[in-house]
N, CA, C and O atoms as a GROMACS GRO file, in nm:
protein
  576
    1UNK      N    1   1.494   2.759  -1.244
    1UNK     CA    2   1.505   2.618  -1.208
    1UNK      C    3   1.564   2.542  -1.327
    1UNK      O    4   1.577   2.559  -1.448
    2UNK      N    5   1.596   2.444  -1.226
    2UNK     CA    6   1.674   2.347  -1.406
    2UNK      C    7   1.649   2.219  -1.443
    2UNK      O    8   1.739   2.141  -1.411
    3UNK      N    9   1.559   2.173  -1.497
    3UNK     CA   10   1.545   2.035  -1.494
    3UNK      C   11   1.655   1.951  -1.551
    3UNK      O   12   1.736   1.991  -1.634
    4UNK      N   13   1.652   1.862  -1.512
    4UNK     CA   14   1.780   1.741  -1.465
    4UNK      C   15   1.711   1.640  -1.542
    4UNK      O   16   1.616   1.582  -1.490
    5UNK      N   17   1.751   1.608  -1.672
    5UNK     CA   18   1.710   1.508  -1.746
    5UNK      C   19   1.862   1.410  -1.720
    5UNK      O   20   1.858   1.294  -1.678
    6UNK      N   21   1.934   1.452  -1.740
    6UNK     CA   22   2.043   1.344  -1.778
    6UNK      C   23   2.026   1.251  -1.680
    6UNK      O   24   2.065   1.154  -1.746
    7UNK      N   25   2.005   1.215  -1.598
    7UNK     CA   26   1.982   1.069  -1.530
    7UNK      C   27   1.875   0.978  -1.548
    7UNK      O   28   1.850   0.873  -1.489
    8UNK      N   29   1.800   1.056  -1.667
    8UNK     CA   30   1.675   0.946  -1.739
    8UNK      C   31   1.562   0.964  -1.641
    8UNK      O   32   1.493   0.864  -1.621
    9UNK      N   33   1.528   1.088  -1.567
    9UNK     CA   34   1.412   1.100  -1.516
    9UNK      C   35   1.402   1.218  -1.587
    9UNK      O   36   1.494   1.288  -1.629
   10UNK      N   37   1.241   1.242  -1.601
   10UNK     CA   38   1.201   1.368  -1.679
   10UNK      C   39   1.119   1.410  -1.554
   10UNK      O   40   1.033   1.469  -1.621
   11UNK      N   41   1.088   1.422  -1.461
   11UNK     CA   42   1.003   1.491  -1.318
   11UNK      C   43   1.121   1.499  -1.209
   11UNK      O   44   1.104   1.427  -1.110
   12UNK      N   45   1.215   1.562  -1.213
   12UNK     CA   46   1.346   1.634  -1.181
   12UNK      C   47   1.400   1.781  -1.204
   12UNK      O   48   1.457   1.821  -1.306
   13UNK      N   49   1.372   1.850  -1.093
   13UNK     CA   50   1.377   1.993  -1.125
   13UNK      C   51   1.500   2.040  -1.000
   13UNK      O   52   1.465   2.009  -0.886
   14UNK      N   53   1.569   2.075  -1.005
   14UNK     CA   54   1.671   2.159  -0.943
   14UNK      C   55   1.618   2.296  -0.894
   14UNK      O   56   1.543   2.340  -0.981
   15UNK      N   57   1.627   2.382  -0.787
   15UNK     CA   58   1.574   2.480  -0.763
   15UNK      C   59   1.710   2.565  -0.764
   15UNK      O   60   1.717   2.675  -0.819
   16UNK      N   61   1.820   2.503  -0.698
   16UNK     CA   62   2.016   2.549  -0.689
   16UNK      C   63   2.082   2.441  -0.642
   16UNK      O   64   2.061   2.331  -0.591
   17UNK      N   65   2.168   2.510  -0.678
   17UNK     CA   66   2.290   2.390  -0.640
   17UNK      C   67   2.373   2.335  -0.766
   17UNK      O   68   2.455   2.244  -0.778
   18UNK      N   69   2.321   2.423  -0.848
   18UNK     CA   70   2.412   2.421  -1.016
   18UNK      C   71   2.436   2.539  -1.044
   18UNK      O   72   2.399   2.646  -0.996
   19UNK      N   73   2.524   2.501  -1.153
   19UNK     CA   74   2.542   2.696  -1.231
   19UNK      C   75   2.609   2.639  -1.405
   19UNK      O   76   2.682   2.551  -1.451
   20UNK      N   77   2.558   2.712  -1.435
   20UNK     CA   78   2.541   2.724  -1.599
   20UNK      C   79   2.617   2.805  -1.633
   20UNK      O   80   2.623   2.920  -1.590
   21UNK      N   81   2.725   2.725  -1.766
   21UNK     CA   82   2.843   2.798  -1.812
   21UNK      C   83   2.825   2.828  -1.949
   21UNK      O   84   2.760   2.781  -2.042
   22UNK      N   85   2.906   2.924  -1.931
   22UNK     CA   86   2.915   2.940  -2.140
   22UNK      C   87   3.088   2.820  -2.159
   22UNK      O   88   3.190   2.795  -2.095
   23UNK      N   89   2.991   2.768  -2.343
   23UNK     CA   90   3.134   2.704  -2.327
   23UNK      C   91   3.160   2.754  -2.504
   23UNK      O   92   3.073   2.818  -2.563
   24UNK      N   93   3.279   2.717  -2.566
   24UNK     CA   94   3.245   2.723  -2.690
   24UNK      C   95   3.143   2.585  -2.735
   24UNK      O   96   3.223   2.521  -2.804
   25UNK      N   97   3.084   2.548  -2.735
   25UNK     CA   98   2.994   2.404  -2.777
   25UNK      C   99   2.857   2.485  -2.689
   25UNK      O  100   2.760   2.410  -2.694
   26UNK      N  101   2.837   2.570  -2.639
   26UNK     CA  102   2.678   2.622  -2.589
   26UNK      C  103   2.694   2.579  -2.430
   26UNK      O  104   2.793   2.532  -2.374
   27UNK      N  105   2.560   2.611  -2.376
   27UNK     CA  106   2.557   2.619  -2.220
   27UNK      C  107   2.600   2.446  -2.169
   27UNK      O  108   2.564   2.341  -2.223
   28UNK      N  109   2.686   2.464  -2.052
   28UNK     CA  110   2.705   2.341  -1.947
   28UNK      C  111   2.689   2.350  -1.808
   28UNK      O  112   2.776   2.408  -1.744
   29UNK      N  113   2.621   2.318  -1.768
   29UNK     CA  114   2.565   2.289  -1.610
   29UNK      C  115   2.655   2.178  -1.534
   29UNK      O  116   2.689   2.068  -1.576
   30UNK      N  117   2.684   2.240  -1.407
   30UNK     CA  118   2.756   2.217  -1.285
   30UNK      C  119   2.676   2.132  -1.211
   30UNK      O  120   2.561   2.176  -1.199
   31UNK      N  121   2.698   2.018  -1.154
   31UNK     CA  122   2.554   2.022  -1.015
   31UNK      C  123   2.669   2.019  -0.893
   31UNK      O  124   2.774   1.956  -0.905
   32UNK      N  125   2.638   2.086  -0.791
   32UNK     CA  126   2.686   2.112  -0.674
   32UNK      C  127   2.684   1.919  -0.620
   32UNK      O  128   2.604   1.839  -0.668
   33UNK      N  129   2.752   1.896  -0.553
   33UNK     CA  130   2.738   1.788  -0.471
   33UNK      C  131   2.619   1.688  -0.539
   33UNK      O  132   2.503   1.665  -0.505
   34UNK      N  133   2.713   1.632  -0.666
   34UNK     CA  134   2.640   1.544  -0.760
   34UNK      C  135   2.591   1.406  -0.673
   34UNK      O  136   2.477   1.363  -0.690
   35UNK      N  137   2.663   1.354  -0.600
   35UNK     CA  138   2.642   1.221  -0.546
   35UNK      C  139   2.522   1.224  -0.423
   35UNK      O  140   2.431   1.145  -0.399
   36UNK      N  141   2.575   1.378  -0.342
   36UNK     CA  142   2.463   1.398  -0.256
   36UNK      C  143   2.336   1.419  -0.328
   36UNK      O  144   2.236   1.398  -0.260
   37UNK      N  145   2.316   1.454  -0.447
   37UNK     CA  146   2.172   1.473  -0.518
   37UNK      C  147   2.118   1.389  -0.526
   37UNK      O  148   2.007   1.380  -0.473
   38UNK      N  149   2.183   1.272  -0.608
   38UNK     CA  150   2.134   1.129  -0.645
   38UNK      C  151   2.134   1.052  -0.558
   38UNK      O  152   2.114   0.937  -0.597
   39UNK      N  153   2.152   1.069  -0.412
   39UNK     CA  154   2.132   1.012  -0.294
   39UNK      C  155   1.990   1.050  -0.270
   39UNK      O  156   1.899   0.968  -0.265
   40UNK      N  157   1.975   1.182  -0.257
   40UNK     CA  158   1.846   1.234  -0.185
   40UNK      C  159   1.745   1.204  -0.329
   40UNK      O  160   1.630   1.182  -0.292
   41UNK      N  161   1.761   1.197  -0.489
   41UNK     CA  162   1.636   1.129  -0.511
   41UNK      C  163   1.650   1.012  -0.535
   41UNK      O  164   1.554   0.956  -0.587
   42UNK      N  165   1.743   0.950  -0.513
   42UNK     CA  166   1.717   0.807  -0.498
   42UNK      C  167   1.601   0.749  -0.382
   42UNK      O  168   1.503   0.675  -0.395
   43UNK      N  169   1.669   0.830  -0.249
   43UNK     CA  170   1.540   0.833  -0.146
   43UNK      C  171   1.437   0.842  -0.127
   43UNK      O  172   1.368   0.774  -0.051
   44UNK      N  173   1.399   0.952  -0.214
   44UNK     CA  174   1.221   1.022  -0.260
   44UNK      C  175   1.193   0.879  -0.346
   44UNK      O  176   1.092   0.814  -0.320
   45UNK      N  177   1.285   0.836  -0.445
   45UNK     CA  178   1.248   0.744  -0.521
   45UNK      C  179   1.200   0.651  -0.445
   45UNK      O  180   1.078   0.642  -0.450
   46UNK      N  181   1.268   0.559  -0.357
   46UNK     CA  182   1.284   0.448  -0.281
   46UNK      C  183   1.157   0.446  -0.190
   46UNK      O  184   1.112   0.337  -0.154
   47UNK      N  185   1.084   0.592  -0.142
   47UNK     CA  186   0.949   0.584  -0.056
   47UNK      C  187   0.886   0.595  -0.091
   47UNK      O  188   0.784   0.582  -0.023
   48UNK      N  189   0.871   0.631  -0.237
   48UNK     CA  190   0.714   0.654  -0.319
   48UNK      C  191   0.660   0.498  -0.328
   48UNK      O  192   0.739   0.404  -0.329
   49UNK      N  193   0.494   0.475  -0.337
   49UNK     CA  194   0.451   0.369  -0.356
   49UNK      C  195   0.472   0.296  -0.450
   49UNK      O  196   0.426   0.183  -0.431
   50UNK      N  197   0.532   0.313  -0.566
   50UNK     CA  198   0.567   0.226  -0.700
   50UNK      C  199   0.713   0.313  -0.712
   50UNK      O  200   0.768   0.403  -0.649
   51UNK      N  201   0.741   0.229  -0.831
   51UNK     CA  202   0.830   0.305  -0.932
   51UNK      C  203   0.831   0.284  -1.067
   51UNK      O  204   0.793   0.172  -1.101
   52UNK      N  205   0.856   0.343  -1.135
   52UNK     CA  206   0.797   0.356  -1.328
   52UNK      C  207   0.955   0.283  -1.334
   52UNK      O  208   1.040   0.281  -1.245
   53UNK      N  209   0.960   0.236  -1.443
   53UNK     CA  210   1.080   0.183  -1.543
   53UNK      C  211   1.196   0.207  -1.500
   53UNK      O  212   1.289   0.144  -1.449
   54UNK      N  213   1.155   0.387  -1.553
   54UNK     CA  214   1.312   0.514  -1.534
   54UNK      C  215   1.349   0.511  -1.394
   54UNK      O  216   1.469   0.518  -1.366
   55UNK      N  217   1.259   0.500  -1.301
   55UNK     CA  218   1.318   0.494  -1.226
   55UNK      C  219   1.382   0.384  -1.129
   55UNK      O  220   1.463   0.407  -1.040
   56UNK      N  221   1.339   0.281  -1.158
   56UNK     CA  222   1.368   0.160  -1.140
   56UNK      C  223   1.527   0.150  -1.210
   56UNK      O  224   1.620   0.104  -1.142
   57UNK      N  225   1.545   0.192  -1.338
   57UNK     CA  226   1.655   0.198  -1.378
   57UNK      C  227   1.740   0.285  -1.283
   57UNK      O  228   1.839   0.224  -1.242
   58UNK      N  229   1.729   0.402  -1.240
   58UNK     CA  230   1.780   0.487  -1.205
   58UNK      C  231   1.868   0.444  -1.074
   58UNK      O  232   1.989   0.462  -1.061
   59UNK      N  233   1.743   0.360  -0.942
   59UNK     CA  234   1.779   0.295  -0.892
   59UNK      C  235   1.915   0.165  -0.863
   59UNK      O  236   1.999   0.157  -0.774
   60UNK      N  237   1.893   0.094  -0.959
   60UNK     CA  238   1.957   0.006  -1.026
   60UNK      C  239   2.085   0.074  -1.032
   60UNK      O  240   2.160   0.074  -0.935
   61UNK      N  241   2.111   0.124  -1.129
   61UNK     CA  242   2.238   0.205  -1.182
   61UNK      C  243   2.310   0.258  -1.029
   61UNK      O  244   2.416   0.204  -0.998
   62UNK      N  245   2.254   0.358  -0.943
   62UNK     CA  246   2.289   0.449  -0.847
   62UNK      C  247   2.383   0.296  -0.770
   62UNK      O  248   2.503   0.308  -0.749
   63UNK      N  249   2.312   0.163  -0.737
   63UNK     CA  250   2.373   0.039  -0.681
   63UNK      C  251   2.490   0.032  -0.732
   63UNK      O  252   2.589   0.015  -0.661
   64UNK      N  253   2.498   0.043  -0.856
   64UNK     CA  254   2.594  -0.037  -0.941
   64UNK      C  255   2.558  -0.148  -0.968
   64UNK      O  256   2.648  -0.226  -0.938
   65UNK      N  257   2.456  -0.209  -1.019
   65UNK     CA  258   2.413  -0.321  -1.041
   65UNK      C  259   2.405  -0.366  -1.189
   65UNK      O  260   2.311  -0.300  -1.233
   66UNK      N  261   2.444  -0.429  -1.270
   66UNK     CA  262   2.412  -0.489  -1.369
   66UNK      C  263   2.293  -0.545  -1.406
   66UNK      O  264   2.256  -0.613  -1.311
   67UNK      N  265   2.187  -0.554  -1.529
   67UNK     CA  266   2.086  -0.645  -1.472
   67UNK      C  267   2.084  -0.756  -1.454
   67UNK      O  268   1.984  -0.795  -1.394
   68UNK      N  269   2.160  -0.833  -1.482
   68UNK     CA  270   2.173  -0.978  -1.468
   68UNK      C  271   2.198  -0.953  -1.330
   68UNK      O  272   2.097  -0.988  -1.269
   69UNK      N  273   2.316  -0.893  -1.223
   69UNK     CA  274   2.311  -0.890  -1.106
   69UNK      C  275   2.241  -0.921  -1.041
   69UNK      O  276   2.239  -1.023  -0.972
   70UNK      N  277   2.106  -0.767  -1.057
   70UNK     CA  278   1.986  -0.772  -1.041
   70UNK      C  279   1.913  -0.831  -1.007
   70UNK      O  280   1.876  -0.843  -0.890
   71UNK      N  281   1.844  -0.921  -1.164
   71UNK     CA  282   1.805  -1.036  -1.170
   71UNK      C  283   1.834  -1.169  -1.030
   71UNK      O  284   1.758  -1.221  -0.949
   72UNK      N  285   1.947  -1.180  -1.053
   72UNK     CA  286   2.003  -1.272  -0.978
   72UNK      C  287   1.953  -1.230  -0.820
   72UNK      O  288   1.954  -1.329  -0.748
   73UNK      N  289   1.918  -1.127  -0.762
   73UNK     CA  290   1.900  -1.084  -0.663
   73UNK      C  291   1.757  -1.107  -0.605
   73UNK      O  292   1.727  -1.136  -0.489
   74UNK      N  293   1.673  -1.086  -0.717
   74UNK     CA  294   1.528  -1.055  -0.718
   74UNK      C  295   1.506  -1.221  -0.812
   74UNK      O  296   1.398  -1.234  -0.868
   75UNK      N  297   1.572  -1.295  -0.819
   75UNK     CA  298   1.516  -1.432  -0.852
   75UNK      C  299   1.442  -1.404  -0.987
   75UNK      O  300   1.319  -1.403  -0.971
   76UNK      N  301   1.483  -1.383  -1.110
   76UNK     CA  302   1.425  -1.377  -1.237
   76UNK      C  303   1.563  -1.343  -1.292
   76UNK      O  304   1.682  -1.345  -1.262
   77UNK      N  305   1.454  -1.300  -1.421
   77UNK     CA  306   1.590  -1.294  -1.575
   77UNK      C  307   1.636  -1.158  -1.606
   77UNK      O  308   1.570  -1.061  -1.570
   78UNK      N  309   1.756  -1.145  -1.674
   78UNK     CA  310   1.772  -1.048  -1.668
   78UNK      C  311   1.683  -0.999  -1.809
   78UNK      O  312   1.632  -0.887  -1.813
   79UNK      N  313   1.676  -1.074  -1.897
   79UNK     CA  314   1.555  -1.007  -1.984
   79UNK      C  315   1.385  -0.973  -1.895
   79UNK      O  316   1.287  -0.916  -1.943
   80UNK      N  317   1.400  -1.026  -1.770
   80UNK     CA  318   1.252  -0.985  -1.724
   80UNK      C  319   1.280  -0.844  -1.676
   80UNK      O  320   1.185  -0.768  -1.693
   81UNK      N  321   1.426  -0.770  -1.599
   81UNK     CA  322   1.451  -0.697  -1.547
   81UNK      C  323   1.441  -0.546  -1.689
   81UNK      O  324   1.395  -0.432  -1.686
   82UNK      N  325   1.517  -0.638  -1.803
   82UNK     CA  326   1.478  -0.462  -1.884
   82UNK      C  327   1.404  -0.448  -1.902
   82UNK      O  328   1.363  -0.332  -1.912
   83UNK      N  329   1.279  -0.613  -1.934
   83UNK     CA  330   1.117  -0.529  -1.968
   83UNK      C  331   1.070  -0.417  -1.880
   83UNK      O  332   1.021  -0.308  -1.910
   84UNK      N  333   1.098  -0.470  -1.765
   84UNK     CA  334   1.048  -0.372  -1.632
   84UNK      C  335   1.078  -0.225  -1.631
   84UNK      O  336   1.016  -0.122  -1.600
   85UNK      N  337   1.188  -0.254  -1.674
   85UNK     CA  338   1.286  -0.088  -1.750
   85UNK      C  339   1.215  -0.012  -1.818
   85UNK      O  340   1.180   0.101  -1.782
   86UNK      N  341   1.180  -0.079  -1.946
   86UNK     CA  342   1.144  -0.062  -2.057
   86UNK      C  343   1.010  -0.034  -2.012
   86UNK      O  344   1.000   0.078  -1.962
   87UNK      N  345   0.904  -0.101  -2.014
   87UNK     CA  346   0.757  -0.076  -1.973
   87UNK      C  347   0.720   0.008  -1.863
   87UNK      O  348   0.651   0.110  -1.871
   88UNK      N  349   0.774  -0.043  -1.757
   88UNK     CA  350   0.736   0.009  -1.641
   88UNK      C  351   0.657  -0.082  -1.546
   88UNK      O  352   0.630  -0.050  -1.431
   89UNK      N  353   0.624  -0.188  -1.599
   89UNK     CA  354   0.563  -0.300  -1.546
   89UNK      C  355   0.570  -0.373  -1.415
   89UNK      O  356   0.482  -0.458  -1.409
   90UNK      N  357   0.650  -0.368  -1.302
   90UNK     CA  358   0.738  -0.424  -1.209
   90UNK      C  359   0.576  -0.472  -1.137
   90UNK      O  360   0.472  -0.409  -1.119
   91UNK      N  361   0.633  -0.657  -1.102
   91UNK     CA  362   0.592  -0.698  -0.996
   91UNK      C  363   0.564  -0.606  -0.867
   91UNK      O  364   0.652  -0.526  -0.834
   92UNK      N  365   0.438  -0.616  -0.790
   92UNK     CA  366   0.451  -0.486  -0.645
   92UNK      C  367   0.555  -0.598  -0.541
   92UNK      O  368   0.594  -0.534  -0.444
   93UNK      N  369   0.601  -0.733  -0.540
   93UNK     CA  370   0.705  -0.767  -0.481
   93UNK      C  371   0.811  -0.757  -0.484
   93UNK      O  372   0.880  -0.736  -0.384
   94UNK      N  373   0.860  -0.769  -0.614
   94UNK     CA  374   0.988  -0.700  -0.648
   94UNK      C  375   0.959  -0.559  -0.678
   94UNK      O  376   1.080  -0.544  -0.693
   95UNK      N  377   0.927  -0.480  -0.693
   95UNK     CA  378   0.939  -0.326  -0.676
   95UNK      C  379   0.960  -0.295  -0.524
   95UNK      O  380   1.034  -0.203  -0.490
   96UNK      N  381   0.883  -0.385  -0.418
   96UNK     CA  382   0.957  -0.376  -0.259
   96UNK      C  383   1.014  -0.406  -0.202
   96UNK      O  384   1.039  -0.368  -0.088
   97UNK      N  385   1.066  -0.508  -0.279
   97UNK     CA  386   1.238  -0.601  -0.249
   97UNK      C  387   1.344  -0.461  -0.303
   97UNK      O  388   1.425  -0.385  -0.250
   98UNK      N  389   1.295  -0.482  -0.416
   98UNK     CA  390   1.390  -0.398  -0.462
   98UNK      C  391   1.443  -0.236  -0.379
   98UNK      O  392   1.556  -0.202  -0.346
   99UNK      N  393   1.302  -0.157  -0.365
   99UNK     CA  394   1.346  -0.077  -0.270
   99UNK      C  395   1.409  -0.064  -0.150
   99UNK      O  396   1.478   0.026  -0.102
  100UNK      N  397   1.352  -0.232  -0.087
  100UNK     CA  398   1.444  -0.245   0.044
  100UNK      C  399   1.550  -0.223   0.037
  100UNK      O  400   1.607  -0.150   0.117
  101UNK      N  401   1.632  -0.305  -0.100
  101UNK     CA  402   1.745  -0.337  -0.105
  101UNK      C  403   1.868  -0.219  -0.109
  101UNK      O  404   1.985  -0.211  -0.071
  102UNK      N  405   1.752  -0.119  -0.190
  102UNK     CA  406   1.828   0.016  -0.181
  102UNK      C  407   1.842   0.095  -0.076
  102UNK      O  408   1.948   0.153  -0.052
  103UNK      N  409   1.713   0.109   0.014
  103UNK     CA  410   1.745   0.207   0.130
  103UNK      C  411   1.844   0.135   0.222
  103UNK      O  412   1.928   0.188   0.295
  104UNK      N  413   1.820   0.003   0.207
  104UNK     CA  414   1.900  -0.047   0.333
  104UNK      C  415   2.072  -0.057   0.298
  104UNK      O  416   2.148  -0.071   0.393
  105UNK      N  417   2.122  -0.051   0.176
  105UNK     CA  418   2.222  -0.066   0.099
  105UNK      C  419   2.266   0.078   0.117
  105UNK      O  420   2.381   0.097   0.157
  106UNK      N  421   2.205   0.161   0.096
  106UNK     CA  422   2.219   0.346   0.061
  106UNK      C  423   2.318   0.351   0.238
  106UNK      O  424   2.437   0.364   0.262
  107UNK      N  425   2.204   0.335   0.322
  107UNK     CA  426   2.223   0.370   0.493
  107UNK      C  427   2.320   0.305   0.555
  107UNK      O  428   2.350   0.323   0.673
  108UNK      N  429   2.401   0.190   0.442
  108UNK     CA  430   2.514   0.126   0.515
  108UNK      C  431   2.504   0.005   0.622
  108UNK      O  432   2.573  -0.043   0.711
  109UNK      N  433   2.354  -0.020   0.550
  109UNK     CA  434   2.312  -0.192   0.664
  109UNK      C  435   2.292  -0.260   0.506
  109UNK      O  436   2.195  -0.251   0.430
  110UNK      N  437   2.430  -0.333   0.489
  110UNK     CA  438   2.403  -0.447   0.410
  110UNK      C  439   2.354  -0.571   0.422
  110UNK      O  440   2.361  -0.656   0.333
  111UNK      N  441   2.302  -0.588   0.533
  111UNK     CA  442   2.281  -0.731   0.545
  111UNK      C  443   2.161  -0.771   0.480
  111UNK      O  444   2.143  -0.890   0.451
  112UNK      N  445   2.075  -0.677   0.453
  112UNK     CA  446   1.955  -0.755   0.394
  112UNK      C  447   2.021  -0.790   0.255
  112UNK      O  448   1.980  -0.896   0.208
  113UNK      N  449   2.111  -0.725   0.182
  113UNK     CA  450   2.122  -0.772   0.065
  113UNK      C  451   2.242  -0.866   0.050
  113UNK      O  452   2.260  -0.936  -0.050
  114UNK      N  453   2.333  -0.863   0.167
  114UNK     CA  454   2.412  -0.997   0.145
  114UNK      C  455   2.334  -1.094   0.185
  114UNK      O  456   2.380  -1.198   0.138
  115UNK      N  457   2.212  -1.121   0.265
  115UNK     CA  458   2.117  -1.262   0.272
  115UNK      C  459   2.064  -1.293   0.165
  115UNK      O  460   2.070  -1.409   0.123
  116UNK      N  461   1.994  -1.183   0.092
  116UNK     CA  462   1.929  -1.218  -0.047
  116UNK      C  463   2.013  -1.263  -0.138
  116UNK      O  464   1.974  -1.341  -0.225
  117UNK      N  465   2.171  -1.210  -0.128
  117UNK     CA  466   2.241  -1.259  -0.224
  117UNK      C  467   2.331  -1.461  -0.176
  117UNK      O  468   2.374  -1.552  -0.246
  118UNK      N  469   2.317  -1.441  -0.024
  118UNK     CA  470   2.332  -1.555   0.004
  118UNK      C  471   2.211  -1.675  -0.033
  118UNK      O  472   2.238  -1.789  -0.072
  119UNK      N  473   2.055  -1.615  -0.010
  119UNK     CA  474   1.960  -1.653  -0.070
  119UNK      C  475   1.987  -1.733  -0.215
  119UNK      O  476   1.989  -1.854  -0.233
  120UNK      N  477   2.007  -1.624  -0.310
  120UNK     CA  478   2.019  -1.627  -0.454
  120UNK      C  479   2.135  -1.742  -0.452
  120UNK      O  480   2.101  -1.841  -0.517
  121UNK      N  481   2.209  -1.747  -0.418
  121UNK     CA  482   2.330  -1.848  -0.419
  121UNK      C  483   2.323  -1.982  -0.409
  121UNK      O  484   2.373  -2.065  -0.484
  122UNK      N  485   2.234  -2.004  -0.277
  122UNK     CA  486   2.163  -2.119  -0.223
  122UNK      C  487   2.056  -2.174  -0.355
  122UNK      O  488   2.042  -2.291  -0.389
  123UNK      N  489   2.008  -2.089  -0.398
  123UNK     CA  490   1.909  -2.114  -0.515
  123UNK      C  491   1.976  -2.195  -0.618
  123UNK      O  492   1.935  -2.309  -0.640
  124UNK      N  493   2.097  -2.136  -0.697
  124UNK     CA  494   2.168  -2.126  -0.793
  124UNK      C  495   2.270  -2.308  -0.764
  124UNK      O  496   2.311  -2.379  -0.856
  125UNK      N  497   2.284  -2.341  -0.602
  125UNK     CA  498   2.327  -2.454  -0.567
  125UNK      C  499   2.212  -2.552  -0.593
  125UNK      O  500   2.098  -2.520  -0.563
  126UNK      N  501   2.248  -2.702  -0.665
  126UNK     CA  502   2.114  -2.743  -0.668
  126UNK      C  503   2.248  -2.913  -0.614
  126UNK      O  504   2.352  -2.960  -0.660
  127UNK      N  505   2.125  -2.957  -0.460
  127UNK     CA  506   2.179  -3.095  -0.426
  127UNK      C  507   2.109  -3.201  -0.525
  127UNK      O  508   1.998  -3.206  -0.577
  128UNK      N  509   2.252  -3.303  -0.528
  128UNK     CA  510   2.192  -3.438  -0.604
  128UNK      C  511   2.072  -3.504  -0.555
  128UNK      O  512   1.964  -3.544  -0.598
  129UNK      N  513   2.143  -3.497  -0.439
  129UNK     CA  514   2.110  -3.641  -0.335
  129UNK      C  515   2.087  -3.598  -0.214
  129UNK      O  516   2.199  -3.567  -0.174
  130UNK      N  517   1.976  -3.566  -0.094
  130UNK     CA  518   1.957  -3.541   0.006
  130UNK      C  519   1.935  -3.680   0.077
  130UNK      O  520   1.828  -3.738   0.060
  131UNK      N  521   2.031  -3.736   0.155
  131UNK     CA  522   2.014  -3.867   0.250
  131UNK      C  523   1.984  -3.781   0.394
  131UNK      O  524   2.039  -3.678   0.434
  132UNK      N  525   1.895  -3.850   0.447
  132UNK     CA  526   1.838  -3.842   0.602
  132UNK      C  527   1.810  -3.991   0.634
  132UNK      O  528   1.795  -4.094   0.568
  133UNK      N  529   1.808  -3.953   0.778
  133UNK     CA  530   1.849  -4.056   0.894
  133UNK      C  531   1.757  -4.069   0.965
  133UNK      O  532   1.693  -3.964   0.965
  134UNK      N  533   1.709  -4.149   1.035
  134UNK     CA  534   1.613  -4.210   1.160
  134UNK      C  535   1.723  -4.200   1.292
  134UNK      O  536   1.823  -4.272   1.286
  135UNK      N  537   1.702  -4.110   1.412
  135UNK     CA  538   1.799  -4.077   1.507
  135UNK      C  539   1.709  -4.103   1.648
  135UNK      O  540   1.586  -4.112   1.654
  136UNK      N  541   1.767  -4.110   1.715
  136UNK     CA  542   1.704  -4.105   1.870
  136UNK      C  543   1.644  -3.933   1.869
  136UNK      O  544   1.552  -3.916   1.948
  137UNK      N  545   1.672  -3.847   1.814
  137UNK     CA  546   1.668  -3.687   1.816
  137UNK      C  547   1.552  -3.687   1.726
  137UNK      O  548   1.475  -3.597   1.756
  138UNK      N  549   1.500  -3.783   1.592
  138UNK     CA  550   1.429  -3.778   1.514
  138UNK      C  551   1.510  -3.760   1.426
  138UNK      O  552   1.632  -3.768   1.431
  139UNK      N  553   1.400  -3.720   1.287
  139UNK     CA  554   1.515  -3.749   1.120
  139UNK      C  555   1.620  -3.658   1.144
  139UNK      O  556   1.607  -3.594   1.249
  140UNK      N  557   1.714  -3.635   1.081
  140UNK     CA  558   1.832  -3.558   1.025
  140UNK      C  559   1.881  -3.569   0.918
  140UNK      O  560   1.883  -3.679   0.862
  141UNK      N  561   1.937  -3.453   0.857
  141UNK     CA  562   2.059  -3.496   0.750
  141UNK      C  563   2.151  -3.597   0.808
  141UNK      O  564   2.214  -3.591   0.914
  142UNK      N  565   2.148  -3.693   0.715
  142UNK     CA  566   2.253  -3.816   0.730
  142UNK      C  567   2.420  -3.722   0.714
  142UNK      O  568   2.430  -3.626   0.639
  143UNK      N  569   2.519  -3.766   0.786
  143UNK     CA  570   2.659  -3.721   0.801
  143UNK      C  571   2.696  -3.758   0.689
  143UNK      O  572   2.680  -3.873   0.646
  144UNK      N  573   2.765  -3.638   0.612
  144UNK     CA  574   2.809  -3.726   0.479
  144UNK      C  575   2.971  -3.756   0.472
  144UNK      O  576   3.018  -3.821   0.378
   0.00000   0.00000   0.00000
């Protein structure tokens, strides 16, 4: 078996689906269908009840996400996002936002995360001035 550190998880073991070369610089490992791997533990990742740091990072990364992105997604900082990295600490709300965001992103239904990001946007808009109206219908936004 081969454990699979390079993606920053250390509880990653390969059973096949690699092969180990001689090189001049010492042994290099193959992984068969690299993207399909990091799909399927991204998945295992994404249904377990928590997630530690590493893998939260791991997550993250597999998106393509930046942390500020991130951040911006899950409504905080991006310095709150590396502590989370770093420690392992994650809110249990955002650790299930966050997973949503991945399985449903992974399976090719973006919409939960273009709302959150329409969400985040709406946030990031801040009105001066909200005028409302007295109508036969009741209040309304006044027509601007």
């Amino acid at each position: 078996m081969y454990h699979y550190t390079e993606i920053g998880l250390q509880n990653v073991w390969l059973a096949n689906g690699y092969h180990v070369r001689k090189t001049p610089y010492g042994k290099a490992v193959s992984i068969e269908d690299a993207d399909g791997l990091h799909r399927a533990i991204g998945k295992a990742l994404a249904r377990k009840s928590y997630l530690t740091g590493a893998e939260f990072r791991f997550l993250r990364k597999e998106l393509d996400l930046s942390q500020h992105r991130l951040a911006d997604l899950l409504g905080t900082s991006e310095q709150t996002v590396a502590l989370w990295e770093k420690r392992g600490k994650i809110p249990k709300t955002a650790d299930r936002m966050f997973r949503a965001i991945y399985l449903e992103t992974i399976d090719g239904n973006v919409r939960l995360k273009e709302l959150i990001e329409r969400i985040a946007d709406l946030d990031r808009k801040v009105d001066k001035k909200m005028i409302f109206e007295d109508t036969a219908q009741g209040w309304l936004p006044a027509a601007a």
